[in-house]
C-alpha positions as CSV (number, residue, x, y, z in Angstrom):
1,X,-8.8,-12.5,-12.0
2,X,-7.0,-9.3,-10.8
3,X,-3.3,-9.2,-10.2
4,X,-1.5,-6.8,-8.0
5,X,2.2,-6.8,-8.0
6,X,4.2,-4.3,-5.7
7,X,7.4,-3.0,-6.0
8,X,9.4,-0.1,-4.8
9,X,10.6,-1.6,-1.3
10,X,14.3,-1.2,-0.1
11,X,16.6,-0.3,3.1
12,X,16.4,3.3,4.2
13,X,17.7,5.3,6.7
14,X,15.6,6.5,9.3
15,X,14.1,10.2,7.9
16,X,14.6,8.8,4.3
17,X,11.7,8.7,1.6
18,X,10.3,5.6,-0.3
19,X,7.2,5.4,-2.9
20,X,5.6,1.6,-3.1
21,X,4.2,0.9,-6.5
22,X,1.1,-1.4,-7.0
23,X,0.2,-2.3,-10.6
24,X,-2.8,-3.9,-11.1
25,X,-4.3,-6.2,-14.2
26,X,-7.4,-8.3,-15.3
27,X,-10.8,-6.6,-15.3
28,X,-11.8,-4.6,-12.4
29,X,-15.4,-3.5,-12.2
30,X,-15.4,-1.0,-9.9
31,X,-13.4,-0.5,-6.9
32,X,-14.8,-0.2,-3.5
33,X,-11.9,0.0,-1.8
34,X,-8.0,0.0,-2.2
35,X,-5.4,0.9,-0.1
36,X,-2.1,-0.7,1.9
37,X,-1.3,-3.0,4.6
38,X,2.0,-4.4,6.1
39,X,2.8,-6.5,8.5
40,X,6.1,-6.7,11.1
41,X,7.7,-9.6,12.2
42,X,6.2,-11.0,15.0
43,X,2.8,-9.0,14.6
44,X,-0.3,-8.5,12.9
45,X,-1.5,-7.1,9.3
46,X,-2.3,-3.5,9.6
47,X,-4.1,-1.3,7.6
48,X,-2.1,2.0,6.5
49,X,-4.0,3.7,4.3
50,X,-7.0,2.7,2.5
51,X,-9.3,5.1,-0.1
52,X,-12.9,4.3,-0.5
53,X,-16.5,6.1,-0.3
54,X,-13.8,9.0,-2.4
55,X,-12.0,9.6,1.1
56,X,-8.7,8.2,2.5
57,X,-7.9,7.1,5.6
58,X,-4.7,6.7,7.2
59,X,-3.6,4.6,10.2
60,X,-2.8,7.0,13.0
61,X,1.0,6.0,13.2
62,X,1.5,6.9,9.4
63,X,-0.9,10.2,9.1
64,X,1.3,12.9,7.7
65,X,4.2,11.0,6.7
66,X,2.6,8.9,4.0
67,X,0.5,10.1,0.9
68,X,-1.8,7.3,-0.9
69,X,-2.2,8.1,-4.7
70,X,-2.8,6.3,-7.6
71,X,-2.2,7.3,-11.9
72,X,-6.2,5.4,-13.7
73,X,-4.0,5.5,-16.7
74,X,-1.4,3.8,-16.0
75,X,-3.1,1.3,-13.5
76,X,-1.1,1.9,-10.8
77,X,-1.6,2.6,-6.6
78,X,1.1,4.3,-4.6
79,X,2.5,4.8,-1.2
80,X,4.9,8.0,-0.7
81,X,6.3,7.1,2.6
82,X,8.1,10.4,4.0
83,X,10.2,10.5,6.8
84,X,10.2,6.8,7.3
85,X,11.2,5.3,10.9
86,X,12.1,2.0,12.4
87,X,9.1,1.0,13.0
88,X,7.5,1.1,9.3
89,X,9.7,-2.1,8.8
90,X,7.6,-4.2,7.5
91,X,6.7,-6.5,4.6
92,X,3.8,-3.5,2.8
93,X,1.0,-5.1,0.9
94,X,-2.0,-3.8,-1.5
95,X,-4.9,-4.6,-1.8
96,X,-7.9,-3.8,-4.2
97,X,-12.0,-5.1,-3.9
98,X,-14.1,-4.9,-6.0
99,X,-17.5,-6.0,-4.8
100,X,-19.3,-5.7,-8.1
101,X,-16.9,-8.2,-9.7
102,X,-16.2,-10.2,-6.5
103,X,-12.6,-9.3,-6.3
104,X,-10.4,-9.0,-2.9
105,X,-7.1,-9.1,-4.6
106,X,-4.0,-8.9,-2.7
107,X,0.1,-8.5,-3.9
108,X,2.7,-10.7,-2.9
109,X,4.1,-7.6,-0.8
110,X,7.3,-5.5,-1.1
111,X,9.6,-5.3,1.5
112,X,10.3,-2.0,3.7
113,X,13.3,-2.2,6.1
114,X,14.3,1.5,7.7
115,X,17.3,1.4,9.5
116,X,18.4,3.9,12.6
């Protein structure tokens, strides 16, 4: 099985900076896709950023503010989220498949809460 566990979440103010973590464990063949979701209170999981075929997409309402990255060595995704606004409150998850070892893993989500 692969684990993803999240972290970096908090309270910001609105123009304030945040990086989400993702740490991921257990065997991972090769990764088709990985990337971030979150979802608001009262609304749907969306997509925010997701890397695969070796390009990176961003939703339109995040493009330019956040930055998807991730360290190989140290196993880890991240989300720089620049100039944060009200409306990125949301609970952020990650997610990673893997299609060659079956895997759609998902975090138990960090929570982002950007005050005005």
């Amino acid at each position: 099985q692969v684990h993803l566990v999240e972290s970096g979440g908090g309270l910001v103010q609105a123009g304030g900076s945040l990086r989400l973590s993702c740490e991921a464990s257990g065997r991972i063949f090769s990764i088709y896709a990985m990337g971030w979701y979150r979802q608001a209170p009262g609304e749907q999981r969306e997509l925010v950023a997701v890397e695969t075929g070796g390009k990176t997409y961003y939703a339109r309402s995040v493009k330019g503010r956040f930055t998807l990255s991730r360290d190989n060595a140290r196993n880890t995704m991240y989300l720089q989220m620049n100039n944060l606004k009200p409306e990125d409150t949301a609970v952020y998850y990650c997610n990673l498949e893997d299609r060659q070892g079956g895997n759609d893993a998902w975090g138990r989500g960090t929570q982002v809460a950007v005050s005005s």
